[in-house]
C-alpha positions as a printed NumPy array, in Angstrom:
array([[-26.626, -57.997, -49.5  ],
       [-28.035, -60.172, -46.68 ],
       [-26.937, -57.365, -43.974],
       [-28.981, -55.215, -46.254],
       [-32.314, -57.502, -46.039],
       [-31.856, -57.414, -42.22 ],
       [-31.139, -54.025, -41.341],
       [-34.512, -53.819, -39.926],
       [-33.27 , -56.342, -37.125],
       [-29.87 , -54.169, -36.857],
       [-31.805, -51.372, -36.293],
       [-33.997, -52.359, -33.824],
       [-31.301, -54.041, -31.724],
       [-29.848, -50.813, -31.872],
       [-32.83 , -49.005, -30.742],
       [-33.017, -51.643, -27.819],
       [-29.357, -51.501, -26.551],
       [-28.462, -54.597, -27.24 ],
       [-25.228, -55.155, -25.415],
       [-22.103, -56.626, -26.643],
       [-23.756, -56.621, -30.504],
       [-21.875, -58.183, -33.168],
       [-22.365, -58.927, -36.984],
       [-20.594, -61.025, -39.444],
       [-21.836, -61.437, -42.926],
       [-19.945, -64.439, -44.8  ],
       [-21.171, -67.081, -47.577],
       [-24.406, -65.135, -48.03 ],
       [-25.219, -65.905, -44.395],
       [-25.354, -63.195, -41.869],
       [-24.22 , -63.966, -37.898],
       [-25.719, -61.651, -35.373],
       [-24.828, -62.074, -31.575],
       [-25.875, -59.968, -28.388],
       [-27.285, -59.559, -25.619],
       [-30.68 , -58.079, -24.655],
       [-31.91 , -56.844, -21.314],
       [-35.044, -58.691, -21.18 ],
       [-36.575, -62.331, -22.698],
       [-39.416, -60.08 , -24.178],
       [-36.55 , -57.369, -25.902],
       [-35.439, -60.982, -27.599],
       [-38.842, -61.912, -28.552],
       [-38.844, -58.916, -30.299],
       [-35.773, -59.403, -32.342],
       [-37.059, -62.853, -33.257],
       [-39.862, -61.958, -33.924],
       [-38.266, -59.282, -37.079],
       [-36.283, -61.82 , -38.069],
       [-39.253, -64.003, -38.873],
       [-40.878, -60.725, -40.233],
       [-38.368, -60.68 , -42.41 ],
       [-36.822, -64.054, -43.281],
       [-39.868, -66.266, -42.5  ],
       [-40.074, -68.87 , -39.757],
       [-37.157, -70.463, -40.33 ],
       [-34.892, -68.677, -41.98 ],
       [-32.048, -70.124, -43.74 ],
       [-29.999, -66.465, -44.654],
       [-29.227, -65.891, -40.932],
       [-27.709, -66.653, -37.512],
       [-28.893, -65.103, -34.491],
       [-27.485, -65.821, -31.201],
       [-29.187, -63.313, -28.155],
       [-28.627, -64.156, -24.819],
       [-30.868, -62.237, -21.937],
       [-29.369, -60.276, -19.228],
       [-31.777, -60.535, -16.876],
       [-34.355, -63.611, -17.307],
       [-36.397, -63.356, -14.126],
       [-38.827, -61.698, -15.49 ],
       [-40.431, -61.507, -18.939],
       [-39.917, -57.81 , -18.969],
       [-39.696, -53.905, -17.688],
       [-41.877, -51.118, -18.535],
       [-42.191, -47.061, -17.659],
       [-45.774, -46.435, -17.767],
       [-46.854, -43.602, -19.692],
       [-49.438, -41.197, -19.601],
       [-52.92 , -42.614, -20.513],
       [-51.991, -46.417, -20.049],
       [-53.96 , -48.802, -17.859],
       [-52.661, -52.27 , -16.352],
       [-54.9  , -53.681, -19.323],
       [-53.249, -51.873, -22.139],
       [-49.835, -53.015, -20.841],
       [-50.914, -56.631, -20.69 ],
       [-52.364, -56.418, -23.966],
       [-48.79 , -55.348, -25.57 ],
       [-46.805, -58.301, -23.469],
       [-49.588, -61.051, -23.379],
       [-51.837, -59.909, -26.167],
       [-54.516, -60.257, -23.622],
       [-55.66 , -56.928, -21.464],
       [-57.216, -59.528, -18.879],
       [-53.327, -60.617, -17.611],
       [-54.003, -57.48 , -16.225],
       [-53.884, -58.929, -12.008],
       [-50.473, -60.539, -13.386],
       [-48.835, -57.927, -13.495],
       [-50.296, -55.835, -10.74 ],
       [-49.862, -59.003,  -8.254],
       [-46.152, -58.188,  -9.289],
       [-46.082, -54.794,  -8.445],
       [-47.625, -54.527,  -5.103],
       [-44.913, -53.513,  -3.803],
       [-45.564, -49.987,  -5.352],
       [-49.064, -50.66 ,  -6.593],
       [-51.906, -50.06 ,  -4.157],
       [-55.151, -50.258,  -6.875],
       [-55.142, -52.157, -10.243],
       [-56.505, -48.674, -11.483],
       [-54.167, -46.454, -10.721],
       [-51.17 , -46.112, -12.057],
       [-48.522, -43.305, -12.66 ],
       [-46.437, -41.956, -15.914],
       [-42.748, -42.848, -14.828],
       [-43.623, -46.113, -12.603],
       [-41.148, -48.889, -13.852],
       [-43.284, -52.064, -13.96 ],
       [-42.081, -55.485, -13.741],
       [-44.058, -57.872, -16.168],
       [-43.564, -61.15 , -15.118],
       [-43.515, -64.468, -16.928],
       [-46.625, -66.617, -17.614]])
């Protein structure tokens, strides 16, 4: 019954590759462990549990490790984004905009142009 509530959060760590996933449901208490690529992949399965259960819910037990935790995530850009619009979906602000392009000068000349298929890193605040 609990697994049922959460299969939102099953799903979407499915649809993220979470590595080494596991689930348990015992006691009316469901145990979910993995790990995800990037801090920002586990933000979002944190942030669908409290979606789901509320901020501190008392019907589950997550455990996510990262993979990689040097930076706050990786991103393919895709046709019609800008540096803003990709700030605005990892900050929430399109102005952390020269973060991320001071982290990609290695293949970024201009903060205005960018390419469909250029993996971005987006780098911790």
């Amino acid at each position: 019954m609990v697994k049922a509530k959460y299969q939102d959060v099953l799903d979407l760590g499915e649809k993220l590759n979470i590595k080494e996933g596991k689930v348990e449901e015992a006691d009316g208490k469901l145990k979910v462990w993995g790990t995800a690529a990037t801090p920002y992949e586990k933000d979002l399965i944190w942030d669908k549990i409290k979606e789901i259960g509320g901020e501190s819910p008392s019907d589950i037990m997550a455990d996510i490790k990262v993979e990689d935790d040097s930076v706050y995530a990786k991103h393919t850009v895709s046709s019609g984004e800008t540096l803003g619009k990709i700030a605005k979906q990892y900050y929430g602000e399109p102005g952390k905009y020269q973060k991320i392009f001071q982290a990609n000068t290695d293949i970024l000349k201009n903060p205005d142009v960018i390419h469909p298929g250029q993996e971005l890193v987006i780098p911790k605040l």
